[in-house]
TIKE-852516 format. One line per 5 residues: number of its first residue (from 1); their letters; for each residue x, y, z of C-alpha. Coordinates in Angstrom, 1 decimal, padded with zeros to 4 digits. Each point is the difference from the previous one (the first is absolute). Last residue first. Layout:
<dokols>
NUM	a	X Y Z; ...
</dokols>
This chain:
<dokols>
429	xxxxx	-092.9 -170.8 -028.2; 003.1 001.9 000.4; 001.5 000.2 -003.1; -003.5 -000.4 -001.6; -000.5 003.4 001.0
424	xxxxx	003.1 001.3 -002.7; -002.4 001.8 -002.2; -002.5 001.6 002.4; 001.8 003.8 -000.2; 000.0 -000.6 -003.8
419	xxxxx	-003.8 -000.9 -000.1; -001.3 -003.5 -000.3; -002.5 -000.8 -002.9; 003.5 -001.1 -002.5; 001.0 001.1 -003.1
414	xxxxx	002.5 002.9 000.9; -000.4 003.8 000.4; -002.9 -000.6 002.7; -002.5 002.2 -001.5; 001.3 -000.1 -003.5
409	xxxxx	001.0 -003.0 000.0; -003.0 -001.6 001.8; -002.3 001.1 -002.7; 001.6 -001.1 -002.9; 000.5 -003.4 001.5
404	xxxxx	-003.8 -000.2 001.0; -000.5 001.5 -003.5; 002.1 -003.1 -001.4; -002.1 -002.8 001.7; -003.0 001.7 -001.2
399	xxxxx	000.9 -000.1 -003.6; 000.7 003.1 -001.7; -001.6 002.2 -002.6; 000.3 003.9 001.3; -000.6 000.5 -003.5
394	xxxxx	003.0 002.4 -001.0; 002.6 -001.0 002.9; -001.0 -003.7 000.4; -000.8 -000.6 -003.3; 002.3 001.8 -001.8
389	xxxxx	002.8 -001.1 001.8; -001.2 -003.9 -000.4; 000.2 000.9 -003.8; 003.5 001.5 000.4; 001.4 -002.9 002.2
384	xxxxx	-001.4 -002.8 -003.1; 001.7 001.8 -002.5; 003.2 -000.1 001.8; -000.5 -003.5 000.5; -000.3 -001.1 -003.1
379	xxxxx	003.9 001.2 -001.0; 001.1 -001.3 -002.9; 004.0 -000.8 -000.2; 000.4 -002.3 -002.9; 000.4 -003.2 001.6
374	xxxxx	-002.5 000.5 002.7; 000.4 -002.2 003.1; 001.1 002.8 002.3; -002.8 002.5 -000.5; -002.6 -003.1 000.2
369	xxxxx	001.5 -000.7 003.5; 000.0 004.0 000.3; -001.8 -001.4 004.3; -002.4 003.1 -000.5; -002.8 -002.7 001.4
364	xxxxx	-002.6 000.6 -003.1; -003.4 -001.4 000.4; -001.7 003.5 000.6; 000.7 000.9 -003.6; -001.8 -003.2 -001.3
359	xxxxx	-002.8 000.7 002.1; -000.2 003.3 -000.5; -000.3 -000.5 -004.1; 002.0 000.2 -003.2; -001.7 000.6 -003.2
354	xxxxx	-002.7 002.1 000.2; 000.4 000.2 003.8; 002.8 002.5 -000.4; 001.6 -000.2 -003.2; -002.8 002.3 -001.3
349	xxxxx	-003.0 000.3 -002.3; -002.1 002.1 -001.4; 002.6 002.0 -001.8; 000.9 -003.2 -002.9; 001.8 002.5 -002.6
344	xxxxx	002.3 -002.4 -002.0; 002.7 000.8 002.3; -002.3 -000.8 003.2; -000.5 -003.2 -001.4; 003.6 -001.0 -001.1
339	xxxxx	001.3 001.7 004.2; -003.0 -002.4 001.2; 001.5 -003.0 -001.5; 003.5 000.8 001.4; -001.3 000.7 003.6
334	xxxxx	-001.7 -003.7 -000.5; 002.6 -001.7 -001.6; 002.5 001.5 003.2; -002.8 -001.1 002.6; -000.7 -003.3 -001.3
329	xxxxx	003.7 -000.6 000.0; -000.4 001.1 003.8; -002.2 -002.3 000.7; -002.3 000.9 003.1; -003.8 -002.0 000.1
324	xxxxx	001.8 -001.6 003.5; 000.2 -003.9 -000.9; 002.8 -000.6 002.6; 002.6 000.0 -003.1; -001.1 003.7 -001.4
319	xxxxx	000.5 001.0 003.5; 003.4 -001.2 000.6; 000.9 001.3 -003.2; 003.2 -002.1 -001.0; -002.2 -001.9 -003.4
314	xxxxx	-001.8 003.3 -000.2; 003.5 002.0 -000.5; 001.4 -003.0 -002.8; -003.2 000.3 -001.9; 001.7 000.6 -003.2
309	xxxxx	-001.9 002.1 -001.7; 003.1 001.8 -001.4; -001.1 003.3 001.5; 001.6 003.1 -002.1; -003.2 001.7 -000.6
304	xxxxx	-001.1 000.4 003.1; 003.3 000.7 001.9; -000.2 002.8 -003.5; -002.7 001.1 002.6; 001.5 000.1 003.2
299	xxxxx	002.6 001.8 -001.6; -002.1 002.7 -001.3; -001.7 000.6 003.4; -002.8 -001.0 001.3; -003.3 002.5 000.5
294	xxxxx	-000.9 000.2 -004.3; -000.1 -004.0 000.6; -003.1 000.5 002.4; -000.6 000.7 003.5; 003.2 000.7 001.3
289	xxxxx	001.6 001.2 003.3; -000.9 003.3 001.9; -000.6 002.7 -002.0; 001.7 003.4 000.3; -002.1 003.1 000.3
284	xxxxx	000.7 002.5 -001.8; 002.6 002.6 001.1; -001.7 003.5 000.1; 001.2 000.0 003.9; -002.7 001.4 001.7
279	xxxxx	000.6 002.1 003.4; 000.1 -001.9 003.3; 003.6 -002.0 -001.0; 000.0 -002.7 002.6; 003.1 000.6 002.3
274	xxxxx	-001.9 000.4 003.0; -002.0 -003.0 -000.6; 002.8 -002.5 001.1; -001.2 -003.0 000.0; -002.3 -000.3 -002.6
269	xxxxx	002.1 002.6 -002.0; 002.9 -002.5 000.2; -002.6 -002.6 -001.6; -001.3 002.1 -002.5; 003.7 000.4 -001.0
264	xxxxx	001.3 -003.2 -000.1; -003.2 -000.9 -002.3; 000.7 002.9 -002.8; 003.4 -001.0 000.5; -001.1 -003.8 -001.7
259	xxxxx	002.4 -003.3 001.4; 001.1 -002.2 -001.9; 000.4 -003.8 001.7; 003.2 -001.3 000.4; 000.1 -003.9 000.6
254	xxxxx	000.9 -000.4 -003.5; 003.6 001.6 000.4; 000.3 003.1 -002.3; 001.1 -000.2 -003.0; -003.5 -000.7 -002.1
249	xxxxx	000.2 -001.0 -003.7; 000.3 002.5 -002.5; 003.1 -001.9 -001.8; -002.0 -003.4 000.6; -003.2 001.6 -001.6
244	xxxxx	001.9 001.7 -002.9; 001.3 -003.4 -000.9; -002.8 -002.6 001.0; -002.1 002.7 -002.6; 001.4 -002.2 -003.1
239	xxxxx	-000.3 -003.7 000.5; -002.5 001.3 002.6; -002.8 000.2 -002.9; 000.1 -003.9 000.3; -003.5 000.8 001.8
234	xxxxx	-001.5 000.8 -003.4; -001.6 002.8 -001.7; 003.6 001.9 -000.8; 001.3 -003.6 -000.7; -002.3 -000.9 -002.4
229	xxxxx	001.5 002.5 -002.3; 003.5 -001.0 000.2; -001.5 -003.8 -000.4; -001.7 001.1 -003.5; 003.6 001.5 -001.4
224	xxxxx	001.7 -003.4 000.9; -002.6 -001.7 -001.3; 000.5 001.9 -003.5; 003.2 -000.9 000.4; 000.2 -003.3 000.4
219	xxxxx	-002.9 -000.5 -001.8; 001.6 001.2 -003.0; 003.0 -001.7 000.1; -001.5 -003.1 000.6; -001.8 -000.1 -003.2
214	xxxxx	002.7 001.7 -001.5; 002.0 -003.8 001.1; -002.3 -002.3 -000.4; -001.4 001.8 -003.6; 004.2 -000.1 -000.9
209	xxxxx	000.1 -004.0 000.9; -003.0 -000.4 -002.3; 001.5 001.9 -002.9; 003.5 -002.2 000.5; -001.8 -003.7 000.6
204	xxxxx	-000.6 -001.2 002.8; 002.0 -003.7 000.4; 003.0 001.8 002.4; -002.4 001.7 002.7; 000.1 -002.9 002.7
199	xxxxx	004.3 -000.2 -000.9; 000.0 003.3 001.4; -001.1 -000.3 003.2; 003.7 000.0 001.5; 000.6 002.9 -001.4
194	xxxxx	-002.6 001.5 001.2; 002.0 000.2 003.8; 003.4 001.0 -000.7; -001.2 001.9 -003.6; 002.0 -001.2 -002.7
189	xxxxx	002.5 002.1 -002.5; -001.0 003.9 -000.8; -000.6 -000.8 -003.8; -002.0 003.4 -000.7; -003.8 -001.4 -001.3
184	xxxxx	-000.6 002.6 -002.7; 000.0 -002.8 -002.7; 000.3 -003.5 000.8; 003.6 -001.6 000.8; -001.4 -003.3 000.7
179	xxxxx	001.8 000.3 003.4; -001.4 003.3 000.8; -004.0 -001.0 -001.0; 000.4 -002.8 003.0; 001.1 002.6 002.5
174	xxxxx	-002.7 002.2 -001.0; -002.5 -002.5 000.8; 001.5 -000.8 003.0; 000.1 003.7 001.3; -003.5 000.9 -001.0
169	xxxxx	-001.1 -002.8 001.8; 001.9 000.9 003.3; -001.2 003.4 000.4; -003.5 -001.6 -001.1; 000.1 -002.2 003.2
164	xxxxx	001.5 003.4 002.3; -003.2 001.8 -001.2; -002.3 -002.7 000.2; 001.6 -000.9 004.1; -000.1 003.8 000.6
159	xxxxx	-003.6 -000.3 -001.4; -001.0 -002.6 002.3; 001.4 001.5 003.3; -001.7 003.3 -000.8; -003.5 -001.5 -000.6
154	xxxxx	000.3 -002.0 003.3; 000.8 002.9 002.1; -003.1 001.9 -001.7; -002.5 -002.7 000.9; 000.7 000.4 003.8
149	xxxxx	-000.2 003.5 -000.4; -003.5 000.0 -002.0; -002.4 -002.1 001.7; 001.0 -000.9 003.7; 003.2 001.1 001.4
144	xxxxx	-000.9 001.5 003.4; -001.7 -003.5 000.5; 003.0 -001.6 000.7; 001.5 -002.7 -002.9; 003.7 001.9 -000.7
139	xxxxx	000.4 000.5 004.2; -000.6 -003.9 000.5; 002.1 -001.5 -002.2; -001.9 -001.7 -002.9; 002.7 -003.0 -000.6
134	xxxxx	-001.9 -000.4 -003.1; -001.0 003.4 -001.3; 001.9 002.9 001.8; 003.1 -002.6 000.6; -000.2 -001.7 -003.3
129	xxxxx	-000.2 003.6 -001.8; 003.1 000.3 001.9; 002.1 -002.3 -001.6; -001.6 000.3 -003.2; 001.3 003.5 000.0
124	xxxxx	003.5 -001.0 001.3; 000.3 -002.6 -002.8; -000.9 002.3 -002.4; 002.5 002.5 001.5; 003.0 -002.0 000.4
119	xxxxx	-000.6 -001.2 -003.5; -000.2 003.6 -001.6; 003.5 000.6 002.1; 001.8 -002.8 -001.6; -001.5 001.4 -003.3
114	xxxxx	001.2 003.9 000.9; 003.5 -002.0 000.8; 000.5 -001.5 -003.1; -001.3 003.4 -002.2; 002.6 001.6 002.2
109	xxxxx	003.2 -002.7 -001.0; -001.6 000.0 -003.8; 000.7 003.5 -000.1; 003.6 000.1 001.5; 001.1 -002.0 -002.9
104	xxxxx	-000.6 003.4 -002.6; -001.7 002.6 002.2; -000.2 002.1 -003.0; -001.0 -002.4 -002.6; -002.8 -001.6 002.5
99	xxxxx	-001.3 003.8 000.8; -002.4 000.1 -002.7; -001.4 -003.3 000.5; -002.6 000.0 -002.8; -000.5 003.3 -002.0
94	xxxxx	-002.9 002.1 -000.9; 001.1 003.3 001.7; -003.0 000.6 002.2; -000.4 -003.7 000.8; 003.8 -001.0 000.6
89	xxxxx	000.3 003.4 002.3; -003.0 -001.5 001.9; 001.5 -003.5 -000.1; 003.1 001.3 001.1; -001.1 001.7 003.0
84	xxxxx	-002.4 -002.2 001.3; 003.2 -002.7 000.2; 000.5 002.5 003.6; -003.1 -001.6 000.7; 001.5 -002.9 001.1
79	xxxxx	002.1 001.6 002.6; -002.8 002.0 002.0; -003.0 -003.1 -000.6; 002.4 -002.8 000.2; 001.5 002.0 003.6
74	xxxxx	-003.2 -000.2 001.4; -001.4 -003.4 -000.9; 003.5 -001.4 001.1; 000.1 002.2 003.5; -003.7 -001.3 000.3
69	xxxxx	001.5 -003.4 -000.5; 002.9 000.8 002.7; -002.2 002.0 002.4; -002.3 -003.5 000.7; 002.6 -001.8 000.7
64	xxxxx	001.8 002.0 002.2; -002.9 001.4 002.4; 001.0 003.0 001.9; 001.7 000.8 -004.2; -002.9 002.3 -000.6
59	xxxxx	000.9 002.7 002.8; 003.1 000.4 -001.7; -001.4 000.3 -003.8; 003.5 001.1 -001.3; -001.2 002.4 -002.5
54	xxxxx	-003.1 001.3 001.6; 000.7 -000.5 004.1; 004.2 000.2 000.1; 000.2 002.4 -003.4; -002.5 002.2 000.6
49	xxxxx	000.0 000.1 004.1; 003.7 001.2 -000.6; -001.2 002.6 -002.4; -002.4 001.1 003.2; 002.8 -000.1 002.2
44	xxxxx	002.0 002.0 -002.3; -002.5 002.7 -000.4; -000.3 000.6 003.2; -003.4 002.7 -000.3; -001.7 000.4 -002.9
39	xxxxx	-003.1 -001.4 001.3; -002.4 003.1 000.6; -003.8 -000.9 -000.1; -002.9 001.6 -002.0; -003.7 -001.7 000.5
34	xxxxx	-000.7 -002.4 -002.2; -002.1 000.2 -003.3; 003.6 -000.2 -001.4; 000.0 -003.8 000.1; -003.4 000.2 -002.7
29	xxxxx	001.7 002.7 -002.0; 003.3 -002.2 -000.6; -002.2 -002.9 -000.4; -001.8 002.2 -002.8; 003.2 000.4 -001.6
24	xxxxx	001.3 -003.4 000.4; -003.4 -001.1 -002.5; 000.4 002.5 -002.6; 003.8 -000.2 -000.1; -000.8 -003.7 -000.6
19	xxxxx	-002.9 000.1 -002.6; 002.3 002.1 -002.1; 003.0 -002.0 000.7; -002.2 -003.3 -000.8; -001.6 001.7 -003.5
14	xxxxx	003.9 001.5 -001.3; 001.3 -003.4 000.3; -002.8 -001.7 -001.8; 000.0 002.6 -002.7; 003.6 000.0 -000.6
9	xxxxx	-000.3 -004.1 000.1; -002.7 000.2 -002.7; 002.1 003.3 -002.0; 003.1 -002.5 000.1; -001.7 -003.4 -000.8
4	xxxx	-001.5 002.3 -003.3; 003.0 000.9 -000.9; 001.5 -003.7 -000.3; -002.8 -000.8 -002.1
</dokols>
């Protein structure tokens, strides 16, 4: 019997990393769609951003309350899972608490803490399903989150608050099985929080204490091994891309905007002709912005993949709060959708107008508010510039207000009708 629990759990384990690698490798191809960018540079800046913004959740803790329970959600899910590792060891080998004789008193001090932990993060997880469901705070009921992302918040919560309920079950059952001295049940003394729940267990007998606590066991782990999968499908995928992203994330102050050389250089050649080469170059020609995920860049598109969902950049857009169609969470799902449908082969479509239109484009004041607010350091408005390149510069797509503009700077070299020599006439008006 025992053999066969090891081959089922082999099987198991071997299943959710197959179905894993899978899965990460085609989000690997999917962010690499991207156009090629260089972010090597300041290395210990960007390790800095890594532990202040990933680790340390800085931009989290703006609101106190809030970033303490999502701290308690977060570090349950990094710590607690360090008990993975002996209950994948435990079901490879066949044993029960292999560590517990090594560990000695320490042992029942860790398995303490890991069930202080598990209540922290029930309690967190109900906690906020409250707030999405109760409370319903107005960035988790917009419509950007109808149908499947609103759903998918909830389905996370609850299974963290399964997986930490069996974490605990499995514990008092044990802990009963110890002080009757049953076999393979290490005597580790009482659990600091399942001790005290005990005394409910004491009337089952030993064969239905054992079914309580395998039971457990088993859909610990095997939930465990199902939530790693879910993940990759999943906004909760930044549990794991928040890293890379926060290392990757943009040094330069956000009021920076890139500029392109190929643009520079039209420009110089626009006013001063002489220096325009007169024989062809054989260069090709650049484009101008992006059209479609293939036009972004790499990092704009693990950006993609790494947004929490949160809805903490709509709730500070200025236009996404005067009812403009602009939300720049919409705008990171969307560029992620499109980067999954262009990876499975989708060619007749593109980001452009497919999935994001003018008007939403057109909404956006450049103010970074949504830059600022996000606590994993996505960057929606990059995207946003490079569409709005491609359509003024590739299309010729502008509204009139911005033509007008266009026009008078390079006429007058600044926004205004009124030519340099004119400027100061108000002076003496």
């Amino acid at each position: 019997m025992q053999i066969v629990s090891q081959l089922l759990f082999l099987a198991a384990l071997a299943a959710a990393v197959y179905f894993f690698s899978r899965r990460a490798a085609g989000i690997r191809r999917s962010i690499m769609l991207g156009r090629d960018t260089d972010l090597s540079d300041q290395p210990a800046r960007r390790w800095n951003n890594l532990l202040l913004l990933a680790f340390g959740q800085k931009k989290m803790f703006r609101n106190p309350l809030v970033a303490v329970l999502h701290f308690f959600v977060y570090a349950g899910f990094v710590i607690i899972n360090l008990e993975i590792l002996e209950i994948m060891i435990d079901g490879m080998a066949g044993t029960h608490r292999i560590f517990a004789p090594f560990l000695g008193s320490l042992y029942n001090v860790l398995i303490g803490c890991f069930e202080i932990l598990a209540v922290l993060v029930a309690v967190s997880c109900a906690i906020f399903l409250v707030r999405r469901n109760i409370l319903k705070l107005k960035r988790f009921i917009s419509r950007d989150l109808d149908g499947w992302p609103r759903s998918d918040a909830n389905y996370i919560l609850i299974t963290e608050i399964l997986l930490m309920v069996l974490f605990l079950t499995m514990n008092t059952a044990d802990g009963v099985l110890q002080t009757r001295g049953a076999a393979h049940y290490p005597v580790t003394g009482s659990f600091w929080v399942t001790g005290a729940f005990q005394p409910l267990l004491e009337g089952l007998s030993d064969s239905t204490l054992a079914g309580i606590e395998r039971g457990a066991w088993w859909l610990h782990i095997l939930g465990i091994l199902g939530f790693l999968n879910y993940l990759t499908w999943s906004k909760h995928l930044h549990i794991i891309l928040a890293f890379p992203n926060a290392y990757f994330a943009r040094l330069e102050s956000n009021g920076k905007m890139e500029n392109m050389p190929a643009i520079q250089q039209e420009v110089l050649y626009a006013m001063q002709p002489e220096l325009a080469p007169t024989e062809p170059t054989g260069t090709e020609v650049p484009k101008f912005g992006a059209k479609d995920v293939a036009d972004l860049t790499w990092k704009n598109l693990l950006d993609a993949y790494a947004c929490t969902e949160c809805g903490r950049c709509s709730a500070a857009c200025p236009a996404t709060q005067t009812g403009k169609a602009l939300s720049p969470r919409l705008i990171m799902m969307k560029t992620r959708d499109r980067s999954e449908a262009l990876s499975r082969g989708e060619q007749d479509k593109t980001l452009l107008r497919d999935y994001i239109t003018e008007e939403e484009l057109r909404a956006c004041t450049s103010c970074n508010a949504c830059v600022m607010e996000c606590p994993v350091s996505i960057n929606p408005l990059d995207i946003i510039l490079q569409m709005r390149r491609h359509l003024v510069m590739e299309e010729s797509s502008a509204p009139q207000e911005w033509t007008l503009m266009f026009s008078n700077i390079e006429n007058n070299m600044a926004p205004w009708k009124s030519s340099p020599d004119e400027r100061d006439a108000w002076i003496h008006a």
